[in-house]
C-alpha positions as CSV (number, residue, x, y, z in Angstrom):
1,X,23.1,-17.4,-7.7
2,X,21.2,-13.9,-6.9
3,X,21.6,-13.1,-10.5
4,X,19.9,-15.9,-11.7
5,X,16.6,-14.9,-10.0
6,X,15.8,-11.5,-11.4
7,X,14.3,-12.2,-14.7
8,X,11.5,-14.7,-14.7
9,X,12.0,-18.8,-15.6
10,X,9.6,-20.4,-17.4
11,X,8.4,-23.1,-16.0
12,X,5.3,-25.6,-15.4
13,X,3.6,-24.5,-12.3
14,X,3.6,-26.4,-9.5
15,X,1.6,-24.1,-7.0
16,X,-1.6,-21.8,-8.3
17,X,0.6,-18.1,-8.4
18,X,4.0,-19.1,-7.6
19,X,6.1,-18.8,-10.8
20,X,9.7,-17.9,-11.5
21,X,12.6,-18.2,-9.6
22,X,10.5,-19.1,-6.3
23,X,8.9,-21.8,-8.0
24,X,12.5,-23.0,-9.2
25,X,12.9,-23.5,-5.4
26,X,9.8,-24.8,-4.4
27,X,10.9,-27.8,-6.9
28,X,13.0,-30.1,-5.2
29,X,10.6,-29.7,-2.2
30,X,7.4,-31.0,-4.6
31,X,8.5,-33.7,-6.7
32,X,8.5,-36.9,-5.1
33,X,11.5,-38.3,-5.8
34,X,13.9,-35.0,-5.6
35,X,12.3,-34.5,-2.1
36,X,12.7,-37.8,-0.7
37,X,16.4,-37.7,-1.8
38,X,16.5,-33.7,0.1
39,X,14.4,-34.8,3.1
40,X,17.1,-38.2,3.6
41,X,19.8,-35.2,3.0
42,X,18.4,-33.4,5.9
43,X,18.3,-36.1,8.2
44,X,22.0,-37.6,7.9
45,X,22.8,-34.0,8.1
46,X,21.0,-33.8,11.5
47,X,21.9,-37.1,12.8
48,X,25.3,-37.0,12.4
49,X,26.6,-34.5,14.9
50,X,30.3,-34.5,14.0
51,X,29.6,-34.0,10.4
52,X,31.2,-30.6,9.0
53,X,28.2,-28.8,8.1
54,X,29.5,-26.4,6.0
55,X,31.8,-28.7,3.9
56,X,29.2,-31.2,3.6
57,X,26.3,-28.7,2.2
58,X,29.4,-27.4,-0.5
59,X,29.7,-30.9,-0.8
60,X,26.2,-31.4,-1.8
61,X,25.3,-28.2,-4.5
62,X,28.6,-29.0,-6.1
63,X,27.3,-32.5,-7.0
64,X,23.9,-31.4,-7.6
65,X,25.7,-29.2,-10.5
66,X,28.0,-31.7,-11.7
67,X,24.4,-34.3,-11.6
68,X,23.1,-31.7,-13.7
69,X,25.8,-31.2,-15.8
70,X,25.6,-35.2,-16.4
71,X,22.1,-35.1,-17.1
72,X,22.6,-32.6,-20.0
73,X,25.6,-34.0,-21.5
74,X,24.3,-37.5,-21.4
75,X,20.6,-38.1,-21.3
76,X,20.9,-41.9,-22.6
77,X,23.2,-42.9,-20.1
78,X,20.1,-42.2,-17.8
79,X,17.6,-44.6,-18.8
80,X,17.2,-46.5,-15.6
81,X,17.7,-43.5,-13.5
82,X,14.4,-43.6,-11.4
83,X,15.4,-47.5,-10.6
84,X,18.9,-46.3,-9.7
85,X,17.5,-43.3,-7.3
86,X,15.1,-45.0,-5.5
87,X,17.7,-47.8,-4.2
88,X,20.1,-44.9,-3.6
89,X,17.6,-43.2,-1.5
90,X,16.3,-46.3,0.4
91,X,20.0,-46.9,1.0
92,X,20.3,-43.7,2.5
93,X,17.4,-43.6,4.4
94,X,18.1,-46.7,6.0
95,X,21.6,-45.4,7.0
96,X,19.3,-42.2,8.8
97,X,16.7,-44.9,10.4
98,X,19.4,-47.9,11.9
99,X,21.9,-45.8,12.9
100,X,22.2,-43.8,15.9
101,X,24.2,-41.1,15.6
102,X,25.2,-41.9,11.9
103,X,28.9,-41.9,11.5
104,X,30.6,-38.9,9.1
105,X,32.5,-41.7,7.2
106,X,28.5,-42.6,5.7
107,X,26.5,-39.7,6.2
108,X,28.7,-37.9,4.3
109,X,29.4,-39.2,0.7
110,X,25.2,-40.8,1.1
111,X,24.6,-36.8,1.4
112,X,26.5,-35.9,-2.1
113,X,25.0,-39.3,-3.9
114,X,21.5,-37.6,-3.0
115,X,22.6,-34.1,-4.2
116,X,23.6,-35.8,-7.6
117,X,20.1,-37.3,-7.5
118,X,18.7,-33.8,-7.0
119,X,20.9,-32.7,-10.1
120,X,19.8,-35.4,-12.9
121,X,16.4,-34.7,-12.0
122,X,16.7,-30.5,-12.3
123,X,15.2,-29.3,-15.5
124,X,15.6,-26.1,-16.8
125,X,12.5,-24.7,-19.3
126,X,14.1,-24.1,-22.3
127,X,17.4,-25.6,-24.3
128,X,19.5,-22.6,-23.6
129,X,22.4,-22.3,-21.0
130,X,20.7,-19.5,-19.0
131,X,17.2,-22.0,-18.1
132,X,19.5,-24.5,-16.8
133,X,21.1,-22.0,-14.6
134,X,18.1,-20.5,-13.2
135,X,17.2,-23.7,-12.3
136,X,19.9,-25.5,-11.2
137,X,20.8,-22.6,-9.2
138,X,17.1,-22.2,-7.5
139,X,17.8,-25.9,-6.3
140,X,21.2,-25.5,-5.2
141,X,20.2,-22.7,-2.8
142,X,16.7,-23.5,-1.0
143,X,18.7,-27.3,-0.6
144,X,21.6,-25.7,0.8
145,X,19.5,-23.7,3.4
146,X,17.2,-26.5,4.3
147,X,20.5,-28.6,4.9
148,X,22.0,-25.9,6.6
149,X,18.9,-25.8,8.6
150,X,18.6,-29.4,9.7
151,X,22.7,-28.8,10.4
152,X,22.0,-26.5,12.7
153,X,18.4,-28.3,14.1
154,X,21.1,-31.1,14.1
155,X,23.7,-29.8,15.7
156,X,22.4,-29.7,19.6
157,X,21.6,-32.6,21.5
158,X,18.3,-33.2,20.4
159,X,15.4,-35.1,23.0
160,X,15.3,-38.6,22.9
161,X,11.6,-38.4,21.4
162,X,12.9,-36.1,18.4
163,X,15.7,-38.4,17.6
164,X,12.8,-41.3,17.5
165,X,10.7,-39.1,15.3
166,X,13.8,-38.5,13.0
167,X,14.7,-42.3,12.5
168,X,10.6,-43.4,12.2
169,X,10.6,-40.6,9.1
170,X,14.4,-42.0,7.6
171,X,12.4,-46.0,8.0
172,X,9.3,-44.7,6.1
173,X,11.3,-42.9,3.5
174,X,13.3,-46.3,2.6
175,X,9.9,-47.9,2.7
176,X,8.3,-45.9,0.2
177,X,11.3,-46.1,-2.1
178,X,11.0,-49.5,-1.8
179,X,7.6,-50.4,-2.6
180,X,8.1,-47.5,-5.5
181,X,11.6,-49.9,-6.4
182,X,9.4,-53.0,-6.6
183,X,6.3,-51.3,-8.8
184,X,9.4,-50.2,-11.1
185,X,10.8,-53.6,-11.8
186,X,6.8,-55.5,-11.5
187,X,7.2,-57.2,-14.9
C-alpha cells in the first residue's frame, strides 16, 4: 500500500494543489456517492459496539478490491449501478438511523456491501495495472482509518446527545439517497 504512493497518480483534481496519492485519498471523501456509502460505513461501525472492528474494516478494503476488481472485469454488468448504490446505501443508512445499538448480524455484511460500493466507483487514471493500484489502494487505506476511527469513536459509551446526532445524520443520508433514487428512475 506505502509503495503505491511514491510516484505521482494522475488524476483529475479535486482540490486546487492536492494531486497524487493524497488526492487518491481525498476521493472517496469528495464524491457524493462514494462518501455517503463511507460516511454510513462509519456509523454502523460506531453504532454497533460488539462489532469486531478489526475484522470488519479487513472485511471492508477486501471487498472494496474485489468491487474494483468487478468494475474492471465487467464494466457492462454495471449499467444501473448508481440505481443499485443508492438503494443499497439508503438501506444501510436506515439500519444506522432505526436501530439502536445496531446488531453485528446487519451492521456487518451492510458495512462490506458499502465497501464494494466504494470499489466499482474507484477509478484509476490510466488503463494500466499500476493506476488501478494507486488508486484502489489510496481508497482502501484513508477508508480503513476513518472506519477505524469511528471504531474506536464507537467503541465507548457515547452521550445520549451523540448517539441522537449519529442516527439524525444515518436518517438524512437515507433521505438524500432517496430523493437522488427517485430523480434516477423520474421517467
Amino acid at each position: 500500500v506505502l509503495a503505491a504512493g511514491t510516484t505521482p497518480a494522475l488524476g483529475h483534481p479535486l482540490l486546487p494543489g492536492v494531486s497524487g496519492y493524497p488526492a487518491l485519498m481525498l476521493h472517496p471523501l469528495l464524491i457524493t456517492p462514494q462518501a455517503l456509502a463511507l460516511i454510513t460505513a462509519m456509523l454502523l461501525i460506531a453504532r454497533s459496539p460488539a462489532l469486531s472492528r478489526w475484522r470488519t474494516v479487513l472485511a471492508f478494503v477486501a471487498a472494496l478490491g474485489i468491487g474494483h476488481i468487478a468494475q474492471g472485469m465487467l464494466p457492462a454488468l454495471f449499467t444501473y449501478y448508481w440505481i443499485a448504490a443508492s438503494a443499497l446505501i439508503a438501506i444501510a443508512a436506515t439500519l444506522a438511523a432505526a436501530l439502536d445499538p445496531v446488531p453485528p448480524r446487519l451492521a456487518f455484511p451492510a458495512i462490506v456491501v458499502l465497501g464494494a460500493i466504494i470499489g466499482l466507483d474507484t477509478h484509476g487514471e490510466g488503463s494500466g495495472l499500476w493506476p488501478r493500484l494507486q488508486a484502489v489502494s489510496a481508497a482502501g487505506l484513508a477508508s480503513a482509518l476513518l472506519l477505524l476511527a469511528a471504531g474506536f469513536v464507537g467503541g465507548y459509551a457515547l452521550p445520549r446527545p451523540l448517539r441522537i446526532l449519529a442516527r439524525i445524520l444515518g436518517a438524512w443520508i437515507a433521505a438524500a439517497t432517496i430523493m437522488i433514487l427517485a430523480f434516477a428512475l423520474k421517467p
